[in-house]
N, C-alpha and C positions, 0 to 999 in steps of 0.2 A: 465581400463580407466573410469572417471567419467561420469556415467548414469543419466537421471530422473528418480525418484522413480517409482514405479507403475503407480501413481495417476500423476505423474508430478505437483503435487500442494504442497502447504505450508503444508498440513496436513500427507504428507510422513515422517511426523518426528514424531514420534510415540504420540500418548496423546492429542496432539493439534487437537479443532474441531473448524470449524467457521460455521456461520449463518448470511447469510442475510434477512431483511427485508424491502419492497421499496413501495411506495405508487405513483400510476403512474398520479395520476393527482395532484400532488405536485411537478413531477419528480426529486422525493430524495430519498434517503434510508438507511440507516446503514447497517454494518456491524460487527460483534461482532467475536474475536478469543477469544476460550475457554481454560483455560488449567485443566487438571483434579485437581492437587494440584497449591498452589501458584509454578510457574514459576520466578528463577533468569531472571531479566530483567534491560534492558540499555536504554537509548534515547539519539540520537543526532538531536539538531536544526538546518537548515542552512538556511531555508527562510527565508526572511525580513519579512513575516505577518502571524506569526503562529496563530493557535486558540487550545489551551490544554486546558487541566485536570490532575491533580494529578500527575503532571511532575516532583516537585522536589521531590516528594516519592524513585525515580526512582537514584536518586543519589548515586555515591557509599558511600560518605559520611553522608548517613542518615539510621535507624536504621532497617527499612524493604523498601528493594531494592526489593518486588518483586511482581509477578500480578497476578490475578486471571485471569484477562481477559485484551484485550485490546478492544478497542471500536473507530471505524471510521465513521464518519459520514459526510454527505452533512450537508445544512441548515447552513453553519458559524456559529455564538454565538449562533443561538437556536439549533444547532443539540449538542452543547453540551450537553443536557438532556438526550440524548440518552441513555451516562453512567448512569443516575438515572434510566433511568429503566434496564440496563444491572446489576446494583447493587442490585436492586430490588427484578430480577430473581434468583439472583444468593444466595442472602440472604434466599430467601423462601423456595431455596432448602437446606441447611444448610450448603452452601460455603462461608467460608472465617475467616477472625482471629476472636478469643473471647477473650475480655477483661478484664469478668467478667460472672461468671459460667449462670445469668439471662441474659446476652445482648442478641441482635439478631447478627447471627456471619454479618461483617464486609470485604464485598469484597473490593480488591485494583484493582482497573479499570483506570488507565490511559487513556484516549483519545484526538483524536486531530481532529480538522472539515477542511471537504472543502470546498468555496464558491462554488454553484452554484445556487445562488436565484435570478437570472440572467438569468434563462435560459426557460423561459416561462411559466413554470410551476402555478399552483395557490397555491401562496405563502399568502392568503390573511384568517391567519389562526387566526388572532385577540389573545386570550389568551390562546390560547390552541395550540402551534403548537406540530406538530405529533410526536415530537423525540422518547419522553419516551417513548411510547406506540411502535415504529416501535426497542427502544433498546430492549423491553422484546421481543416482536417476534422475534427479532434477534436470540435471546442468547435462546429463545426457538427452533429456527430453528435448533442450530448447529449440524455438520455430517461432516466424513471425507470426503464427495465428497459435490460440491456447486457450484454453476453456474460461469462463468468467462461472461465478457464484460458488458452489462449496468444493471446491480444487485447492488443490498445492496448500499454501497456509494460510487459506479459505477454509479446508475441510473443518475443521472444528471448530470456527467461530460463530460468535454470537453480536447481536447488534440491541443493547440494554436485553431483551425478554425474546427478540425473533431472533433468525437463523442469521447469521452474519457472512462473509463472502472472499472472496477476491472482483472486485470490479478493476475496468479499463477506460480511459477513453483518450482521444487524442482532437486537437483543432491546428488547423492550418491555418494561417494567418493573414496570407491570400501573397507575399511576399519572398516566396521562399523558404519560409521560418517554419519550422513545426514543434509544438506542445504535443507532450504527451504524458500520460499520470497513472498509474496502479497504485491502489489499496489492499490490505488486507483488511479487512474491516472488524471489526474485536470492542468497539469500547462499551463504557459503561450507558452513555448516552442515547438518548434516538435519533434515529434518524428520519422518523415519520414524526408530521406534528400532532394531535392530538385527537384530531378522527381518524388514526390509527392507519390511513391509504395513503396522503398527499404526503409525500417525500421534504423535508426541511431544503433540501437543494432546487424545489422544482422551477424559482426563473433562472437558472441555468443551463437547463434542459434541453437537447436540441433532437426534434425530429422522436416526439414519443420515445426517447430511447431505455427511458423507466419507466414507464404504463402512461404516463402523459396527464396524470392527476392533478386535477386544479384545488385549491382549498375554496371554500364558500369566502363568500364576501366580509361573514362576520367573524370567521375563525379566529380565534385568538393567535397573537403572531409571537406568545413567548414560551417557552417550555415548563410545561409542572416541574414544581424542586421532585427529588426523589427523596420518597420519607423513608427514615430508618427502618422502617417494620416493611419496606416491601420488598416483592419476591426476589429480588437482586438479593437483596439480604442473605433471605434462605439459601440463596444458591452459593451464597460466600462470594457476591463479585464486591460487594464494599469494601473492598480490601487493596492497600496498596500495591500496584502491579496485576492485578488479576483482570484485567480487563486494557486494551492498546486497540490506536490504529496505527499500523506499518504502511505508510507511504514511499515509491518512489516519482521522482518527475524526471524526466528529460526532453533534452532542444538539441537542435541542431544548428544551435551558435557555439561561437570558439566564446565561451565563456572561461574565465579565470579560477582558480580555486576561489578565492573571495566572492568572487561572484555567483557562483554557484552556492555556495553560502547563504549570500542574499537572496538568490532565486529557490531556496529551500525555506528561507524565513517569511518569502514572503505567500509563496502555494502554503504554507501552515494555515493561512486564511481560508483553505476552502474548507480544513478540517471544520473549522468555526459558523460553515454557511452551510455545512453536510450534519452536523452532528452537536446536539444539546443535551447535557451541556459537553465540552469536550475541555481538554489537558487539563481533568481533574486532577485530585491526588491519586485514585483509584486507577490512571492509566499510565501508560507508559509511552503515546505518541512520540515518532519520529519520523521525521523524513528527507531523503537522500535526495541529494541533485544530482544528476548527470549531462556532462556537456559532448556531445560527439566533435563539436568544432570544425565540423563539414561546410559552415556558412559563417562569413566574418560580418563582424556587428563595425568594424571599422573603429576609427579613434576620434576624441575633441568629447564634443560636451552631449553628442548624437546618441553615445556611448551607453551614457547614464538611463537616456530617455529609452531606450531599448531594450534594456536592460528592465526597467520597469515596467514595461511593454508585456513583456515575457512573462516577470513573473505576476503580473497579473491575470495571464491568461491561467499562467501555470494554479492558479488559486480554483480557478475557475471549474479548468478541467479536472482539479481535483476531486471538487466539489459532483461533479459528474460522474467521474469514476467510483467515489464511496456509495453514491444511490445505486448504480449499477452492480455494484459489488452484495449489496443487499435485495436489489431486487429479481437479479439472475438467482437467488440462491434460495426463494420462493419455489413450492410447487408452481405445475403449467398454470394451475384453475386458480390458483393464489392472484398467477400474475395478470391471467387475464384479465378476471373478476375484479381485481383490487379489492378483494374483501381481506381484512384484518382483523384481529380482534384487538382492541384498545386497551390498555393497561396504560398505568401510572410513566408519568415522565412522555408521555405520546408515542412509546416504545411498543410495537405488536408483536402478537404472542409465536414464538417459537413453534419454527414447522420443518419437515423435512425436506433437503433439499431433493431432485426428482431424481 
């Protein structure tokens, strides 16, 4: 039967290390996944306001499909810098292509930002804001184990009205194979259904690993619309772009750029099983695939079915990691308790992380 890896995180997949860096009176911060060698890699778009970097690298149709590292950030258009210093780091160590026997090697850093410059923080950083410098602590930080809830480009998010996070989680597939999924979690959406504790993710759930909330029998199983006049409003998230979830997933099959592709379009589905509603026009959802190719999936028609295999789990686990990502990022007595306060959309009210 499929398990979580030891760690229960994104980095059970062997090679992969991540690093956050967060600056708490900016309340933002990056996030950096490392891969030892270039990682085959895929991305799929589906929010209306995305904010990237080095997205059509990633196509199967173009000549290097693949990453050094991926790079998540707060701060919207300025946390794209982040990648200059995650490229930065990664160059001074001597990671990444050469073009030319003299160059300095050349990392492929794909990223994508979330709003939250919205969220009280002191954003009032004139020509210098923080990214690059919070990308290189990142991508200095990285280690197989790393904090889950308001860390790296966790720190300032929000999940519709509650505190929003970085979750993790990973399953083993009992064959060799391992899924593994990180979130930053940001959208406009909930992620609790409508009494405010039980998690939209919770038959996914393995081993209480989000407070283990069951809904009642009668609970309604579809999400409130969210009406114009509510507190989202005031806060200005109704707004294209101001609110994202940044996903990445990884395996440890030799998957293709194409493929990884697929297995990016198809973990989109956990966003859908974690979060109502989700790939509004208000968000900017994205998510990265990464293949280490440590395990062959073999050729013929086995190929395909494997392949669908994966990204189903990979849907799954994402699905796990988005509640984790909101539920770590609760006070202690929040999580014990599972007490919420309920608001519109089955979205709970905004609390600090511990």
């Amino acid at each position: 039967m499929p398990r979580p890896g030891p760690r229960n995180l994104i980095t059970d997949v062997e090679g992969l290390l991540v690093g956050h860096a967060q600056d708490e009176a900016v309340a933002s911060g990056v996030t950096a996944l490392l891969c030892p060698d270039a990682w085959t890699a895929g991305v799929d778009v589906r929010g209306g306001g995305p904010g990237t970097r080095e997205i059509d690298v990633l196509r199967p149709e173009n000549n290097f499909s693949k990453a050094h590292a991926i790079c998540l950030s707060g701060g919207s258009v300025f946390g794209l810098g982040a990648a200059d210093g995650v490229v930065a780091a990664l160059s001074a160590s001597g990671r990444g292509i050469r073009l030319a026997p003299t160059s300095p090697a050349i990392p492929i850093v794909p990223a994508a930002v979330l709003h939250d410059l919205g969220n009280g923080g002191d954003k009032d950083w004139g020509l210098d804001p923080p990214y690059r410098w919070l990308g290189i602590e990142a991508a200095a930080a990285a280690d197989k184990d790393f904090a889950l809830g308001s860390a790296g480009a966790g720190m300032g998010a929000m999940a519709g009205l509650a505190k929003g996070g970085i979750g993790s989680a990973s399953l083993e597939l009992g064959d060799g194979l391992v899924v593994g999924a990180l979130a930053a979690v940001n959208p406009v959406g909930s992620v609790r259904m409508a009494d405010g504790e039980t998690f939209w993710a919770w038959p996914w759930e393995i081993d209480g690993e989000f407070g283990g909330k069951r809904p009642a029998p009668d609970a309604p199983t579809e999400a409130e619309p969210i009406p114009e006049d509510s507190k989202l409003a005031a806060l200005g998230r109704l707004q294209a772009g101001a609110n994202t979830t940044l996903a990445v997933v990884a395996v440890n099959a030799d998957l293709t750029t194409a493929e990884c592709t697929r297995l990016a379009m198809m973990a989109q589905d956990g966003l859908a099983r974690a979060i109502r509603p989700v790939h509004t026009p208000f968000d900017g959802d994205i998510v990265f695939a990464l293949a280490s190719c440590a395990r062959s999936l073999g050729e013929g028609p086995g190929r395909a079915l494997a392949l669908a295999r994966l990204g189903s789990a990979a849907a799954d686990t994402l699905a796990r990691a988005i509640a984790r990502g909101v539920y770590e990022a609760q006070p202690s007595e929040a999580r014990s308790s599972g007490a919420q306060s309920s608001v519109s959309g089955g979205a709970s009210g905004g609390a600090s992380a511990p």
